[in-house]
Backbone of each chain as nested JSON, in Angstrom:
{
  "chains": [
    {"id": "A", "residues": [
      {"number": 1, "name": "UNK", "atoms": {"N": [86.09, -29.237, 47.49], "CA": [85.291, -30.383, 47.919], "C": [84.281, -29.947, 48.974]}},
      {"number": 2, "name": "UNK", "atoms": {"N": [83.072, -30.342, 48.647], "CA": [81.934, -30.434, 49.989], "C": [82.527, -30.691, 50.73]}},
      {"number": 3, "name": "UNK", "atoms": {"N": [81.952, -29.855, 52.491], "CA": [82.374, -31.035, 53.948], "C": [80.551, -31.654, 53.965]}},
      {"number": 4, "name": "UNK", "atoms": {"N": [79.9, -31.106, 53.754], "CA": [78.411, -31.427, 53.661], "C": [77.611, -31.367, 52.524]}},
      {"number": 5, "name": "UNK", "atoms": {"N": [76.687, -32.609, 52.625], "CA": [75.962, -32.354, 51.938], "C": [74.437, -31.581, 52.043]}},
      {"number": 6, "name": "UNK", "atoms": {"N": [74.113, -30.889, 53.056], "CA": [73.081, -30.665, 53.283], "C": [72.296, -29.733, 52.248]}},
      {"number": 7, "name": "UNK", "atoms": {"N": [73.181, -28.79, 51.782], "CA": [72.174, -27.968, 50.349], "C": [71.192, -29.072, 49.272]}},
      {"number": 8, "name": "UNK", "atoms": {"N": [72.099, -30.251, 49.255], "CA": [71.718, -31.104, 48.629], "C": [70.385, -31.999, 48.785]}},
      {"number": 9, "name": "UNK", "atoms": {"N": [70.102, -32.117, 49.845], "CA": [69.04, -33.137, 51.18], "C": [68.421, -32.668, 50.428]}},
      {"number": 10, "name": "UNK", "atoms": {"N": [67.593, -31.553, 50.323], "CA": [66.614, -31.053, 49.645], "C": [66.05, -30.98, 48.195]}},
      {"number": 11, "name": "UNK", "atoms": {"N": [67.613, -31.068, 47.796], "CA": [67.076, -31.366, 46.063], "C": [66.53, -32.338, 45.793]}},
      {"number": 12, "name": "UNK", "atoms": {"N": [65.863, -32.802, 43.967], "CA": [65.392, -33.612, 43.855], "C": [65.784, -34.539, 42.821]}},
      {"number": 13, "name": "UNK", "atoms": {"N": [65.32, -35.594, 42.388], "CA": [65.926, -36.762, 41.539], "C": [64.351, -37.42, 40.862]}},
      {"number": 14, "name": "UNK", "atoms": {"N": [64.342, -38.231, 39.679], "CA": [63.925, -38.593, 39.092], "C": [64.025, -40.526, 39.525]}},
      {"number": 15, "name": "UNK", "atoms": {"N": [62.595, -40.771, 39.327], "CA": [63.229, -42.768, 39.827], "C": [62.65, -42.875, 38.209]}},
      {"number": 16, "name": "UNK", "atoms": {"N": [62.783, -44.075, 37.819], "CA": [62.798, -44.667, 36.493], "C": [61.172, -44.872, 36.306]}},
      {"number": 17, "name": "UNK", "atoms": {"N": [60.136, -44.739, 36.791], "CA": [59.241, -44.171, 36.533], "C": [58.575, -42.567, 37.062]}},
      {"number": 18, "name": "UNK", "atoms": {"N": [59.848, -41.82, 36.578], "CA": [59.602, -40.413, 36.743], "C": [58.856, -39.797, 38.404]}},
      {"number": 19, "name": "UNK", "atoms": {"N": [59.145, -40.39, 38.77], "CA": [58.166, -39.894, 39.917], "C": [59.73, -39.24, 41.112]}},
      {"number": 20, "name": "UNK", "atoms": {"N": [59.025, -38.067, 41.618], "CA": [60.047, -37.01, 42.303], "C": [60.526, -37.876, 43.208]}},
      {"number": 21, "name": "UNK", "atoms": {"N": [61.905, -37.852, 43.387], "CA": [62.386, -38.514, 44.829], "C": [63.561, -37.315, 45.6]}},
      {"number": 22, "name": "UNK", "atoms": {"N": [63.282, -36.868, 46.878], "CA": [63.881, -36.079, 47.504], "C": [65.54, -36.868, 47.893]}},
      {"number": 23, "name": "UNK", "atoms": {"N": [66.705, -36.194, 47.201], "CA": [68.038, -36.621, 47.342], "C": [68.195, -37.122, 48.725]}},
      {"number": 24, "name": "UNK", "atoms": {"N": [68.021, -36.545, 49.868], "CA": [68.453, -36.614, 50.799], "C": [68.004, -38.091, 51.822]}},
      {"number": 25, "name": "UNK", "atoms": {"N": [66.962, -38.899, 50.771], "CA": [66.704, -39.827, 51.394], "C": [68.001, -40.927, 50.935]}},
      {"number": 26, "name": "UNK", "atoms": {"N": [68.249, -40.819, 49.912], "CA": [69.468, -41.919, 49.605], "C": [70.208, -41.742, 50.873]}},
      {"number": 27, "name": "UNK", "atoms": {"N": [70.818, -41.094, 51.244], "CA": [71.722, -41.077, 52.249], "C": [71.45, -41.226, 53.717]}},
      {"number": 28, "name": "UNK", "atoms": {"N": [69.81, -41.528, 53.777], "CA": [69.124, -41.052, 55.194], "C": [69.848, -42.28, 55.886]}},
      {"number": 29, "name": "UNK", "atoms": {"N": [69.048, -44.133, 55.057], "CA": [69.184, -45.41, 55.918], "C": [70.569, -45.536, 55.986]}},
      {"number": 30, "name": "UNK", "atoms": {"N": [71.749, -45.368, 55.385], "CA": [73.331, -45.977, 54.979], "C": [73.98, -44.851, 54.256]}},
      {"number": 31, "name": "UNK", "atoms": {"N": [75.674, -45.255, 54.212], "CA": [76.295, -44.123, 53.547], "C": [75.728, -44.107, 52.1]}},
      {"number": 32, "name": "UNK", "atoms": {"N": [76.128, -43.16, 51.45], "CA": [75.561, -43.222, 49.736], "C": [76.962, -43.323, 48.846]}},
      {"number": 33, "name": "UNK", "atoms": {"N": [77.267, -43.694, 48.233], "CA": [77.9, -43.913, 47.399], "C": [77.654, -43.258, 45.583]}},
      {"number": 34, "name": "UNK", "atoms": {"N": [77.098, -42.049, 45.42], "CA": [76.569, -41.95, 44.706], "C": [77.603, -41.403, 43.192]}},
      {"number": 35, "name": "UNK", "atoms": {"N": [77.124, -42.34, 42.218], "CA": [78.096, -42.167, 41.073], "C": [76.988, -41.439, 40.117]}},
      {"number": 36, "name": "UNK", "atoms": {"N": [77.745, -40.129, 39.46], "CA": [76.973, -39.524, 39.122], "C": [77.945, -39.661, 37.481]}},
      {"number": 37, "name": "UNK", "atoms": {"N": [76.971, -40.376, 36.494], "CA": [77.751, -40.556, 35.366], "C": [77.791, -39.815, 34.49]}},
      {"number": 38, "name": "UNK", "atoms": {"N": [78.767, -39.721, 33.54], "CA": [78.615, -38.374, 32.583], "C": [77.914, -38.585, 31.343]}},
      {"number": 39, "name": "UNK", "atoms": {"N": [77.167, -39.523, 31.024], "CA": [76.01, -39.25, 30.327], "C": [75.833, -40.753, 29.802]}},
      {"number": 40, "name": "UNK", "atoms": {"N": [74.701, -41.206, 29.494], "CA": [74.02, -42.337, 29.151], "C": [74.593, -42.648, 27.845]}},
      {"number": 41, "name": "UNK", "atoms": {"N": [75.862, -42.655, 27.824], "CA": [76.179, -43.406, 26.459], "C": [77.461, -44.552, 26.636]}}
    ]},
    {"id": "B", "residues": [
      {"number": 1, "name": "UNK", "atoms": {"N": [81.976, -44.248, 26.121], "CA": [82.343, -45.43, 26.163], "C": [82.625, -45.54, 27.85]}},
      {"number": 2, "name": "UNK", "atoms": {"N": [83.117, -44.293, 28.398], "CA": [83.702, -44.611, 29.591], "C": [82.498, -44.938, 30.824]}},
      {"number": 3, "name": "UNK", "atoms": {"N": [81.399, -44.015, 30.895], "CA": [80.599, -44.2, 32.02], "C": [80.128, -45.804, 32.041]}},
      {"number": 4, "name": "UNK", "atoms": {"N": [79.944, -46.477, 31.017], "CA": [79.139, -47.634, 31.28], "C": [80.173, -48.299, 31.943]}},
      {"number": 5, "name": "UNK", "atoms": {"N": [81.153, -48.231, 31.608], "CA": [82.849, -49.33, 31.965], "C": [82.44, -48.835, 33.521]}},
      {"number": 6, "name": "UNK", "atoms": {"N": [82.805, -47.848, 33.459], "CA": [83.322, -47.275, 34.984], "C": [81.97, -47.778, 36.266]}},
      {"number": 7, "name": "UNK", "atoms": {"N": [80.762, -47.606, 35.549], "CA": [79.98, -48.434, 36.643], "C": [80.463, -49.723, 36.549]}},
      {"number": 8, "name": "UNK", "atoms": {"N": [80.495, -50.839, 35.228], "CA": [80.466, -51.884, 35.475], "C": [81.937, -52.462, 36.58]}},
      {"number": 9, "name": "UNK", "atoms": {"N": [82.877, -51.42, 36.668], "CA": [84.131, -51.994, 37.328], "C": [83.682, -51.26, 38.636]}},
      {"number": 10, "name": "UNK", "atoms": {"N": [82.781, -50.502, 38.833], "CA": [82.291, -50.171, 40.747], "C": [81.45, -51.828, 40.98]}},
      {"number": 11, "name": "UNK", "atoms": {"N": [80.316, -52.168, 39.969], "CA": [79.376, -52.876, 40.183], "C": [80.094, -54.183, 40.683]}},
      {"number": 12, "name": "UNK", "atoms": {"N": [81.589, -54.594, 40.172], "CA": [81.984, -55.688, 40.834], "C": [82.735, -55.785, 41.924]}},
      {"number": 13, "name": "UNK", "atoms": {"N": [82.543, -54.435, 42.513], "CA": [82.726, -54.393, 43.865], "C": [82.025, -54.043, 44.867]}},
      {"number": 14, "name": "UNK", "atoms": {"N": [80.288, -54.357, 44.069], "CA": [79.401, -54.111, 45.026], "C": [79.237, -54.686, 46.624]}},
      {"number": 15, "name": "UNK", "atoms": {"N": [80.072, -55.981, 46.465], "CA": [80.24, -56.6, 47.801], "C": [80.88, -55.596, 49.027]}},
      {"number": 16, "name": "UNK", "atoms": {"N": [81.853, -54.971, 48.226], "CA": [83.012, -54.679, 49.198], "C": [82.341, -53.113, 50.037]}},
      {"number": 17, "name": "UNK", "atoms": {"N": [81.66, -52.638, 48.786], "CA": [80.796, -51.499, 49.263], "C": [79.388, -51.68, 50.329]}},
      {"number": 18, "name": "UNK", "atoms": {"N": [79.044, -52.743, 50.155], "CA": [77.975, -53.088, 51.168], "C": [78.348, -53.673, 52.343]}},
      {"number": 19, "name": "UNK", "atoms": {"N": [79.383, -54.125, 52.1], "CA": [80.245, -54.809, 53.477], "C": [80.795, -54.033, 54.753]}},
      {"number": 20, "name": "UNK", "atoms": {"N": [81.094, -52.224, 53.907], "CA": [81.437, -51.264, 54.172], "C": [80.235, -50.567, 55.013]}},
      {"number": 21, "name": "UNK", "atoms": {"N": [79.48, -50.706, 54.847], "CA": [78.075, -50.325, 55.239], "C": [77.316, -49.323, 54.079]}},
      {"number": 22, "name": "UNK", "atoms": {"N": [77.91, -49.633, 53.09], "CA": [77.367, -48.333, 52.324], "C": [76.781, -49.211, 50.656]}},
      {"number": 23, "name": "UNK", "atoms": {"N": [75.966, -48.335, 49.913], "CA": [74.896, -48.479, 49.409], "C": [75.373, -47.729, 47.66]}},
      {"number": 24, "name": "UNK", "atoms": {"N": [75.81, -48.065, 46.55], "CA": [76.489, -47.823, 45.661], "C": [74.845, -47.17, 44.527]}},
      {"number": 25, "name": "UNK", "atoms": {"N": [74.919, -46.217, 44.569], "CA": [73.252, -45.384, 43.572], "C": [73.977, -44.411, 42.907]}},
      {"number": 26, "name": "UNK", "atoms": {"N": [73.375, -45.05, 41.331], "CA": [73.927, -44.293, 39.965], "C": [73.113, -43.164, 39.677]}},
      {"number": 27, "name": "UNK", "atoms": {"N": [73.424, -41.644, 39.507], "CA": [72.78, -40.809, 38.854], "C": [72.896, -40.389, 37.685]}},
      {"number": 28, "name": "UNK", "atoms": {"N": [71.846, -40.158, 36.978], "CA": [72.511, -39.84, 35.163], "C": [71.893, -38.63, 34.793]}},
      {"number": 29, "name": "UNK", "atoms": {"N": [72.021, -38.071, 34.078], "CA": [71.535, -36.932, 33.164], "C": [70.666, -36.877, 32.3]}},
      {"number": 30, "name": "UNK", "atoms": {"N": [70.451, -37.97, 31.792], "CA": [69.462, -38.099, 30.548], "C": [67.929, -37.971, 31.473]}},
      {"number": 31, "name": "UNK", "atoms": {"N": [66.771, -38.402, 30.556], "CA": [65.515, -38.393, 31.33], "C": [65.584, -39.794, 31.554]}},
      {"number": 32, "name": "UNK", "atoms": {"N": [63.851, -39.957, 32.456], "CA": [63.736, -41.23, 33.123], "C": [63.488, -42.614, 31.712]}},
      {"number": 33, "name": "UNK", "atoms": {"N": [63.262, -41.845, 30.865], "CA": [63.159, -43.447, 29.781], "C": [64.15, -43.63, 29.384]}},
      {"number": 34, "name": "UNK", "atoms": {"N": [65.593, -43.217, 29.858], "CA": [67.311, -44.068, 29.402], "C": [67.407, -44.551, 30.203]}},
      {"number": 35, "name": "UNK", "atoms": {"N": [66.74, -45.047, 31.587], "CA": [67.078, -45.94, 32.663], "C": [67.442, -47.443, 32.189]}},
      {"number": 36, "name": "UNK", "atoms": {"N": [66.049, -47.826, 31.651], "CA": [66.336, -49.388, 31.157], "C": [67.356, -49.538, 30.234]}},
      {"number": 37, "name": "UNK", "atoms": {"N": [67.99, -48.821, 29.122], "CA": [68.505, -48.961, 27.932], "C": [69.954, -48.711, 28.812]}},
      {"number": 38, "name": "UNK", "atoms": {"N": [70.41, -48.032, 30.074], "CA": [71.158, -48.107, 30.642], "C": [71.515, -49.131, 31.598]}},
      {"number": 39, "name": "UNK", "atoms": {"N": [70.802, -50.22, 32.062], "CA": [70.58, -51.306, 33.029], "C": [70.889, -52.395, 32.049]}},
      {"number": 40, "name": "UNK", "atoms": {"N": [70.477, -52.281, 30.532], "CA": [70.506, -53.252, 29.853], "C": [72.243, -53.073, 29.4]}},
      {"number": 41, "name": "UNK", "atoms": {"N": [72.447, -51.972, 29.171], "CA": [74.028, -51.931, 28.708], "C": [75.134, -52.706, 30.162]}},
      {"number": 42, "name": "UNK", "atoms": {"N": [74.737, -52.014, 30.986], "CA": [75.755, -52.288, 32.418], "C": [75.415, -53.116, 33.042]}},
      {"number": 43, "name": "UNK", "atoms": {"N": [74.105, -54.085, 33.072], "CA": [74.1, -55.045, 34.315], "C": [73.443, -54.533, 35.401]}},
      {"number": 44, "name": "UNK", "atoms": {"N": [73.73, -52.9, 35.785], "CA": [73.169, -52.646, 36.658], "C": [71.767, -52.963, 37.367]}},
      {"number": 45, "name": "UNK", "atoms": {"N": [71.697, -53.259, 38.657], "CA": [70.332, -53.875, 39.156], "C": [70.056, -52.869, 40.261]}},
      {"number": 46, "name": "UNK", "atoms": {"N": [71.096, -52.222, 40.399], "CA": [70.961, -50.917, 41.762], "C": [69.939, -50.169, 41.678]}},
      {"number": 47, "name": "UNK", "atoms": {"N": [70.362, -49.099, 43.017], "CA": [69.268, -47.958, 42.543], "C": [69.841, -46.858, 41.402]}},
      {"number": 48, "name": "UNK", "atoms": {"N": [68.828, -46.358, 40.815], "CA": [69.186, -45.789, 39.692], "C": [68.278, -44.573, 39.449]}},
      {"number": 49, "name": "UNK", "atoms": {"N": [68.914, -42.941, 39.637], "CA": [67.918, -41.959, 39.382], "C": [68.522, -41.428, 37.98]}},
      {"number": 50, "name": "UNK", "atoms": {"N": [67.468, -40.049, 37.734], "CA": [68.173, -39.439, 36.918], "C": [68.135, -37.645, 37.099]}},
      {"number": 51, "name": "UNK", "atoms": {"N": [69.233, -36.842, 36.888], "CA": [68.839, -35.473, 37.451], "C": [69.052, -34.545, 35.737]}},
      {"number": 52, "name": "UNK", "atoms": {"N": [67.631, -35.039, 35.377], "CA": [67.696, -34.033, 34.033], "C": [68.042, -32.505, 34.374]}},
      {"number": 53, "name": "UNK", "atoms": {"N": [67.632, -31.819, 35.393], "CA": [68.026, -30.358, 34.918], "C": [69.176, -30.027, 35.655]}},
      {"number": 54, "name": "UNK", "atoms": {"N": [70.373, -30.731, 36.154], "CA": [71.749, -31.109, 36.154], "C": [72.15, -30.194, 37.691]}},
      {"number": 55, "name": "UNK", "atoms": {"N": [70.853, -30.065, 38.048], "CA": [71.104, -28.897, 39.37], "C": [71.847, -29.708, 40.664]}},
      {"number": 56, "name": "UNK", "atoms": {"N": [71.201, -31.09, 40.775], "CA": [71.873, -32.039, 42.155], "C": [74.009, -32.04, 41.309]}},
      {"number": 57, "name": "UNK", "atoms": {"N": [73.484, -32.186, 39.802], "CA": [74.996, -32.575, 39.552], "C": [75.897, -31.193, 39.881]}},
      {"number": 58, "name": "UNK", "atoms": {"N": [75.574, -30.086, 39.528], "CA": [75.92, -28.873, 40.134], "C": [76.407, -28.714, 41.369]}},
      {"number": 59, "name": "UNK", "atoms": {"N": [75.023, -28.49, 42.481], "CA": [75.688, -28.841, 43.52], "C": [76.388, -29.865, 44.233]}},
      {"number": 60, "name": "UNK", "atoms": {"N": [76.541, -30.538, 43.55], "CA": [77.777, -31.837, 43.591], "C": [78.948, -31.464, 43.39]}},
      {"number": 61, "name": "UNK", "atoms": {"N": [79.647, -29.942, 42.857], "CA": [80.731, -29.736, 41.85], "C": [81.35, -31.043, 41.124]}},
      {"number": 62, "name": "UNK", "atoms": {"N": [80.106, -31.013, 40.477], "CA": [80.66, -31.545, 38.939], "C": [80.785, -30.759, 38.354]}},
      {"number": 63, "name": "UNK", "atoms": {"N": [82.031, -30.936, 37.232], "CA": [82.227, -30.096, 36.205], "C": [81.892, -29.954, 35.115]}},
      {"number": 64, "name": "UNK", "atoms": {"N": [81.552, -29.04, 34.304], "CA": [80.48, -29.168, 33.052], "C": [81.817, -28.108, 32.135]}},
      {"number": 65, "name": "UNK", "atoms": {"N": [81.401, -28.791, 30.769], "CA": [82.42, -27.858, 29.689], "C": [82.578, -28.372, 28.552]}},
      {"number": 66, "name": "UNK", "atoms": {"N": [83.465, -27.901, 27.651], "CA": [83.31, -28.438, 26.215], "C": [85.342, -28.544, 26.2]}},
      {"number": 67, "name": "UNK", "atoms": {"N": [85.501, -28.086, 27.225], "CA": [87.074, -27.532, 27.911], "C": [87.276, -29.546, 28.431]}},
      {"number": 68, "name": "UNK", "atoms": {"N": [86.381, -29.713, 29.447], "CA": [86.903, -30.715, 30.199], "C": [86.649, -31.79, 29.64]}},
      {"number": 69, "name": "UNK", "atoms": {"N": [86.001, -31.718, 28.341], "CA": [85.228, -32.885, 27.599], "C": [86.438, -33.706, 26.72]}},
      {"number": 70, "name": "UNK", "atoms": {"N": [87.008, -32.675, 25.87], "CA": [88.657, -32.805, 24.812], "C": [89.555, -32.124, 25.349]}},
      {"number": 71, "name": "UNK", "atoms": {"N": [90.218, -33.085, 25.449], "CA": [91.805, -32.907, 25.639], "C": [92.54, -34.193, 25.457]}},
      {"number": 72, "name": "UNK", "atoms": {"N": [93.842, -33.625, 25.617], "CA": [94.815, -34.726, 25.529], "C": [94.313, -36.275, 26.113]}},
      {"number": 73, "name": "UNK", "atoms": {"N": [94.502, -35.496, 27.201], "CA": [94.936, -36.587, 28.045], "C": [92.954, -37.997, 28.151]}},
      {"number": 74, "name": "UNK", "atoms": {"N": [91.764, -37.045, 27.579], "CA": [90.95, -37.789, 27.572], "C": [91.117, -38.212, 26.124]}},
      {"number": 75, "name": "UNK", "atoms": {"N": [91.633, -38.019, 24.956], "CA": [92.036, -38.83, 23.791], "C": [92.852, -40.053, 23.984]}},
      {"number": 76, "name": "UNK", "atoms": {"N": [93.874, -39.783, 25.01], "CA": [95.038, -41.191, 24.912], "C": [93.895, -42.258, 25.844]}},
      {"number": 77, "name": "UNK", "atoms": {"N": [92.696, -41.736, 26.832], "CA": [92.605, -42.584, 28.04], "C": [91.327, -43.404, 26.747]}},
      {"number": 78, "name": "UNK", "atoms": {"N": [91.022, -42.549, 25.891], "CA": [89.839, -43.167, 24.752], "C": [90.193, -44.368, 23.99]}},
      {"number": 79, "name": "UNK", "atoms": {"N": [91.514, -44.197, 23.35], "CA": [92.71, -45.128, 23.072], "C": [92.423, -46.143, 23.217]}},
      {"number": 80, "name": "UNK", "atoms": {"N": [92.882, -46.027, 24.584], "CA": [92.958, -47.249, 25.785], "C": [91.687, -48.428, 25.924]}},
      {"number": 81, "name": "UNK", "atoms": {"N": [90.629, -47.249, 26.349], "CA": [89.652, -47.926, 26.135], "C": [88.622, -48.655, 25.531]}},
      {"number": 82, "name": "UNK", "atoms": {"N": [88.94, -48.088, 24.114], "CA": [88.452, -49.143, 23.303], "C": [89.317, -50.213, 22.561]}},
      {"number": 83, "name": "UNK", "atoms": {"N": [90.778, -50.548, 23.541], "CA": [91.493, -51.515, 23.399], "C": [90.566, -52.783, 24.26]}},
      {"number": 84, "name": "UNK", "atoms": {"N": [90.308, -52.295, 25.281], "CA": [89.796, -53.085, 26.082], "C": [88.419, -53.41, 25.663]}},
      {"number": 85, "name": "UNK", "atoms": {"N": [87.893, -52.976, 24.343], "CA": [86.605, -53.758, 24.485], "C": [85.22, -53.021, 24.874]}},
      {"number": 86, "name": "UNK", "atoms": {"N": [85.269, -51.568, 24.807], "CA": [84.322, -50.818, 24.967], "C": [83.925, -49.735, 24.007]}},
      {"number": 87, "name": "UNK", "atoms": {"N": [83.427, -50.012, 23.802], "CA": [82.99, -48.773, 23.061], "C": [81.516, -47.675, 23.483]}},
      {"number": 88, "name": "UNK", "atoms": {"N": [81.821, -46.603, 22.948], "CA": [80.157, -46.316, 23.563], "C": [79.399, -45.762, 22.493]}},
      {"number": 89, "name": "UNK", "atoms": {"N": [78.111, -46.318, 23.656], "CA": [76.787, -46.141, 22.774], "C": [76.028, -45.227, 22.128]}},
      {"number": 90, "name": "UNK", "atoms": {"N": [74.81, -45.733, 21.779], "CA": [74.414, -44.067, 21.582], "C": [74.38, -43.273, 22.918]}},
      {"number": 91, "name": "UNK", "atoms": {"N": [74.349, -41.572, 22.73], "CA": [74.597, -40.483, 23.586], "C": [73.412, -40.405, 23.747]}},
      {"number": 92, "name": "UNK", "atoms": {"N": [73.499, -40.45, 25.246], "CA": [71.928, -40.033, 25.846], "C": [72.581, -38.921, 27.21]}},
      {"number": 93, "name": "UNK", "atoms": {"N": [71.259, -37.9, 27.369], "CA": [71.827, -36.785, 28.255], "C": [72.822, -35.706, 27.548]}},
      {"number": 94, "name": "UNK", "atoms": {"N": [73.282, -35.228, 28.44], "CA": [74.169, -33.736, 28.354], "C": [75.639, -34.259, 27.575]}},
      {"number": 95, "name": "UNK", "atoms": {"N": [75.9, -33.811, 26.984], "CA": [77.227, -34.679, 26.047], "C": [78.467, -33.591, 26.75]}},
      {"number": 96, "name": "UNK", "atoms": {"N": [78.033, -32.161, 27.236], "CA": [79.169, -31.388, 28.519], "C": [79.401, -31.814, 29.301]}},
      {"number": 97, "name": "UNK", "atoms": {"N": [78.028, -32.516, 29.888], "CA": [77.981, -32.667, 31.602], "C": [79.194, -33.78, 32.215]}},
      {"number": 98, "name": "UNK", "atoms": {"N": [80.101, -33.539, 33.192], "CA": [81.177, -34.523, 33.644], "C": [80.562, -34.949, 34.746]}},
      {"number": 99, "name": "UNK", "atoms": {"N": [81.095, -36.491, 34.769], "CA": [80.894, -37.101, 36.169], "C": [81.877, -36.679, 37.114]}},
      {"number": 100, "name": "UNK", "atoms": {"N": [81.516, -38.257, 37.957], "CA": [82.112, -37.838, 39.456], "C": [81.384, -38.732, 40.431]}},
      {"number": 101, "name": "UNK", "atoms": {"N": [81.741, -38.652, 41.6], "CA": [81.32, -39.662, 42.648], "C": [81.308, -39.259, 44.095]}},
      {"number": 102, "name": "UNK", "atoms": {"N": [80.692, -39.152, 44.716], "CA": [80.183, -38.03, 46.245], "C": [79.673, -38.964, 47.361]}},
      {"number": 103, "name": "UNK", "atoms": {"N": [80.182, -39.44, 48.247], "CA": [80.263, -40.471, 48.895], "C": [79.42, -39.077, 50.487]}},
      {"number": 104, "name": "UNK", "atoms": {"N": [78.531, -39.486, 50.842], "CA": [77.902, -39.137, 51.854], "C": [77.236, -40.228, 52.723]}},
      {"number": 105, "name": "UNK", "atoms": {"N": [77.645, -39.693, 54.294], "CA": [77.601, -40.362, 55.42], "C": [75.61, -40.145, 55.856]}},
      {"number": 106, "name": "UNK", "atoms": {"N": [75.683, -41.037, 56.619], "CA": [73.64, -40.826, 57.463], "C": [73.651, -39.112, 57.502]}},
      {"number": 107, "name": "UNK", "atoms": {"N": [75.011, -39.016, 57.967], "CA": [74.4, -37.942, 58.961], "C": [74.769, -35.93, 57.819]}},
      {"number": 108, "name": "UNK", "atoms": {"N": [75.262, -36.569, 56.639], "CA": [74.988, -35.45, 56.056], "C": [76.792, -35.018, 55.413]}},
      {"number": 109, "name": "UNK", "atoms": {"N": [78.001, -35.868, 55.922], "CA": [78.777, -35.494, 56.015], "C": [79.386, -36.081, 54.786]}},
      {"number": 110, "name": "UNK", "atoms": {"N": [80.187, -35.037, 54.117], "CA": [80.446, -35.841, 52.462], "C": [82.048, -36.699, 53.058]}},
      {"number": 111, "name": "UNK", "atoms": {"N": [82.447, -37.797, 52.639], "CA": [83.343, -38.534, 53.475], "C": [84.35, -38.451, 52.185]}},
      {"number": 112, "name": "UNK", "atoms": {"N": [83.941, -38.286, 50.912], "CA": [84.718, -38.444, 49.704], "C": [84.341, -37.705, 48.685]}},
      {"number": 113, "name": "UNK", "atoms": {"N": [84.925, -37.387, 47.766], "CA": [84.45, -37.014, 46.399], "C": [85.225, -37.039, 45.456]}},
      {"number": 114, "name": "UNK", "atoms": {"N": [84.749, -37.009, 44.299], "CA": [85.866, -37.243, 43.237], "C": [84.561, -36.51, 41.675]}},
      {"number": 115, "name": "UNK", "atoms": {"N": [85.585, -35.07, 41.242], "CA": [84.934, -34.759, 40.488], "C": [85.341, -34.705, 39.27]}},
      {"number": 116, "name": "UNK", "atoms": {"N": [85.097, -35.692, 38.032], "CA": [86.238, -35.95, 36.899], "C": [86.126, -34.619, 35.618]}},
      {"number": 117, "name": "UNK", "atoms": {"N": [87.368, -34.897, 35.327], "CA": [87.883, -33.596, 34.725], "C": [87.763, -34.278, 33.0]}},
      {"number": 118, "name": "UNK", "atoms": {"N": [87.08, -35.318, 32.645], "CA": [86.671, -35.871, 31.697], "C": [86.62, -37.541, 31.066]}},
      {"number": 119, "name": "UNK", "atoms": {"N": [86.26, -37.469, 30.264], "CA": [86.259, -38.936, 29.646], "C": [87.371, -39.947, 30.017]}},
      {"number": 120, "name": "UNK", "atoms": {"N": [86.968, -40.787, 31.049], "CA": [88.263, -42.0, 31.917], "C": [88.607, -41.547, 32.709]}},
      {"number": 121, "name": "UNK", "atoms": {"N": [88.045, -40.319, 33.226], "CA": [89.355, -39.949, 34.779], "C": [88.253, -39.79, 35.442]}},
      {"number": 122, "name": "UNK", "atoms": {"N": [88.174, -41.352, 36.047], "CA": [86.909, -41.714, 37.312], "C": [87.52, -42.153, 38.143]}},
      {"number": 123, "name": "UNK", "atoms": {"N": [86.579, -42.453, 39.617], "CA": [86.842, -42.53, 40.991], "C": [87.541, -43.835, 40.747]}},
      {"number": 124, "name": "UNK", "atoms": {"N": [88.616, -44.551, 41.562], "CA": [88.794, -46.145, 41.554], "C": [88.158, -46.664, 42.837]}},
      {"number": 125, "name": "UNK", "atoms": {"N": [87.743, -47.756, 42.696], "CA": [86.615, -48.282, 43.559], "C": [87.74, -48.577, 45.065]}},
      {"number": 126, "name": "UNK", "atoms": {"N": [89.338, -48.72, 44.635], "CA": [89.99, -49.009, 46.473], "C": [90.046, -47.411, 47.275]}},
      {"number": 127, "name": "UNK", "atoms": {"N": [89.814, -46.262, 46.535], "CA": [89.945, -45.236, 46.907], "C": [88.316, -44.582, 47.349]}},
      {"number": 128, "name": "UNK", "atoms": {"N": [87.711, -45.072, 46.791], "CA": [86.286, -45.433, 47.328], "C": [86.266, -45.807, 48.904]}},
      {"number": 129, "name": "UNK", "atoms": {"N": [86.524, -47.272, 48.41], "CA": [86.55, -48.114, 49.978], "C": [87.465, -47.279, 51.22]}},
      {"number": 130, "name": "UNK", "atoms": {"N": [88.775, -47.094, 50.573], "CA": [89.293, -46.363, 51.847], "C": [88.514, -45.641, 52.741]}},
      {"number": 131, "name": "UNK", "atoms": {"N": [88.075, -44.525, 51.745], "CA": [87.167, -43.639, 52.828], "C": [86.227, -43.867, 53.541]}},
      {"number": 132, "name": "UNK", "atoms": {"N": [85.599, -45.302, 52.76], "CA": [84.501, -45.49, 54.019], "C": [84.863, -46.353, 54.816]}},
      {"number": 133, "name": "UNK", "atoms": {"N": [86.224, -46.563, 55.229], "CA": [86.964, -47.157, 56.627], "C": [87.169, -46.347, 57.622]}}
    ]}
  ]
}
């Protein structure tokens, strides 16, 4: 298990009109809760 | 069949997660045009990304395999679940790639995680909440 996420801050993510969003902001304002699903079906 | 279930049974505890101080955001695998066709299946109204080249899911240790995908124990939990009324849709994204759920604090600190070892063996939303008490 991670103790941090910081490698992560930096990566990047996709918003639903494709445009880059840096990971590390989800978590900047509140905790993140992030569910990462195993595939769109 | 399982990912859509498994958000929709976090999504009705979106209260309890915001109450918590914390903020419930789905990531998927597929590209950005399965967003809607995924919002339309689950209800979902959250935030919603997607990490096509599976690198954030990586460094997440999620597990990826064709190992963690079949087995037993994700056949009986398949069973199950389409007792209840689910079935799944068409396959969009990585059909290897495994979920999981990574609960991170403001300040950088992962408070939880849960990395599933396949089809139905997801986070439960009171084991969720615990941690962010």
């Amino acid at each position: 298990m991670l103790d941090r996420a910081d490698d992560l801050a930096s990566m990047t993510v996709l918003d639903e009109k494709s445009a880059v969003v840096t990971a590390g902001t989800l978590w900047r304002d509140r905790t993140a809760i992030l569910v990462f699903v195993r595939h769109f079906g | 069949m399982h990912c859509r279930e498994h958000v929709v049974q976090l999504h009705h505890r979106i209260d309890d997660f915001q109450a918590a101080g914390a903020e419930l955001i789905v990531i998927g695998n597929g590209s950005p045009s399965f967003i809607a066709g995924f919002r339309d299946e689950t209800g979902w109204r959250g935030p919603l990304y997607v990490d096509p080249s599976l690198a954030l899911y990586a460094a997440a240790g999620m597990k990826r395999g064709v190992r963690s995908t079949f087995n037993l124990r994700s056949a009986v939990r398949s069973v199950g679940t389409l007792k209840r009324g689910f079935r799944q849709g068409k396959m969009q994204g990585d059909a290897w790639q495994q979920g999981g759920v990574l609960v991170i604090a403001r300040d950088g600190r992962v408070m939880w995680s849960h990395a599933s070892d396949g089809p139905g063996d997801n986070a439960q939303a009171d084991a969720i909440l615990a941690a962010l008490r």
